[in-house]
C-alpha positions as CSV (number, residue, x, y, z in Angstrom):
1,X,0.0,0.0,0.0
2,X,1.3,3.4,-1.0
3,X,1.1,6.5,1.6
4,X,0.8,9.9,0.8
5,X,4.2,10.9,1.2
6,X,5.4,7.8,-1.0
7,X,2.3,8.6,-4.0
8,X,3.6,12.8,-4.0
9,X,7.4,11.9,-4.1
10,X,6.6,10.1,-6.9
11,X,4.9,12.6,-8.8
12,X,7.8,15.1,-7.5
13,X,10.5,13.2,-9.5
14,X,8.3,12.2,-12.4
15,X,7.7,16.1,-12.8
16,X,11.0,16.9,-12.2
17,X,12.6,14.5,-14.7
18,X,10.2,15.6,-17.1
19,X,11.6,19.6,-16.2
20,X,14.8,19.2,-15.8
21,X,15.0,19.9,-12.4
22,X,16.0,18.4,-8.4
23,X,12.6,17.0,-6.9
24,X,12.9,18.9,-4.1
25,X,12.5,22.2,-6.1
26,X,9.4,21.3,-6.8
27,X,6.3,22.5,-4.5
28,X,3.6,19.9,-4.2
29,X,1.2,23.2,-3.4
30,X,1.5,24.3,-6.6
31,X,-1.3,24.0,-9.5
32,X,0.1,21.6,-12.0
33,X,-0.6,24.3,-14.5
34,X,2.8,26.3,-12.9
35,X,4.6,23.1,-14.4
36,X,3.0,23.3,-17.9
37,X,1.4,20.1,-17.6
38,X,-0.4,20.0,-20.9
39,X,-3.2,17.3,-21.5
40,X,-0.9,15.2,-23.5
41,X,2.2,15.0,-20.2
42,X,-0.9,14.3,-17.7
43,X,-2.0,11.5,-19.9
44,X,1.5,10.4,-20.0
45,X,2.2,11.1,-16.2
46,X,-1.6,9.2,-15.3
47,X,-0.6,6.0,-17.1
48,X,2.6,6.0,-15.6
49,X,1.4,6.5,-12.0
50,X,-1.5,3.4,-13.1
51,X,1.3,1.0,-13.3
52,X,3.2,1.9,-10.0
53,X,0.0,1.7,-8.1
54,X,-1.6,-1.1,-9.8
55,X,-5.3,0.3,-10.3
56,X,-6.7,2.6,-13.3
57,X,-7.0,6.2,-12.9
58,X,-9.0,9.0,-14.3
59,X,-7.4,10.0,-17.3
60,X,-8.6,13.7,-15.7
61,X,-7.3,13.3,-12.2
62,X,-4.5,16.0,-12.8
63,X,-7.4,18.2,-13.8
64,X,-9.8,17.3,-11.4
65,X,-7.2,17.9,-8.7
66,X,-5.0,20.7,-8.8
67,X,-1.9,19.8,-7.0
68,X,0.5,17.1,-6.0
69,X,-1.0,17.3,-2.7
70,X,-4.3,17.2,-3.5
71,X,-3.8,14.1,-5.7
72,X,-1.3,12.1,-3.7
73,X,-4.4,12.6,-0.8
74,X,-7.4,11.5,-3.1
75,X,-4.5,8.2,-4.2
76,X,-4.2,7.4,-0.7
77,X,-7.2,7.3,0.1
78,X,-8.1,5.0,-3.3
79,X,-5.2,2.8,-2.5
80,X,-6.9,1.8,0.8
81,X,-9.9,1.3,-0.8
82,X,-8.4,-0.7,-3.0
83,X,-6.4,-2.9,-0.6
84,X,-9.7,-3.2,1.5
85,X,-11.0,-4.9,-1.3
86,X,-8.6,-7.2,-2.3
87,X,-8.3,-8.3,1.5
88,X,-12.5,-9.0,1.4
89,X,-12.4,-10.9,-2.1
């Protein structure tokens, strides 16, 4: 199961790979449009992110969610869910 912190450093280094930059320069508070995710990167970045976690995602969930904060939350929380169900099944 992934935390939080695990699901936003992920998304950190993604981004800053993609931008040329150290992970820790970038601010998970900041809208993703500050990193000039365009629809065709989020696509990108979302089935990316799928694979690590090992569930499908909304192919809007970096529009539906502004920020590496607010999306590494609303993961965490579907991660459990989804490790709930796996332990009921």
């Amino acid at each position: 199961m992934k935390t939080q912190q695990q699901i936003s450093q992920w998304i950190k280094t993604y981004l800053a790979d993609i931008l040329e930059v150290e992970s820790d320069e970038i601010d998970e508070n900041y809208e993703f449009e500050r990193f000039g995710l365009n629809s065709s990167a989020a696509v990108s970045l979302v089935g990316d992110l799928e694979e690590w976690l090992g569930f499908e995602l909304s192919p809007a969930l970096f529009f539906e969610f502004n920020t590496i904060a607010q999306v590494s939350a609303h993961l965490a929380e579907m991660t459990q869910t989804e490790n709930s169900l796996e332990n009921a099944a």
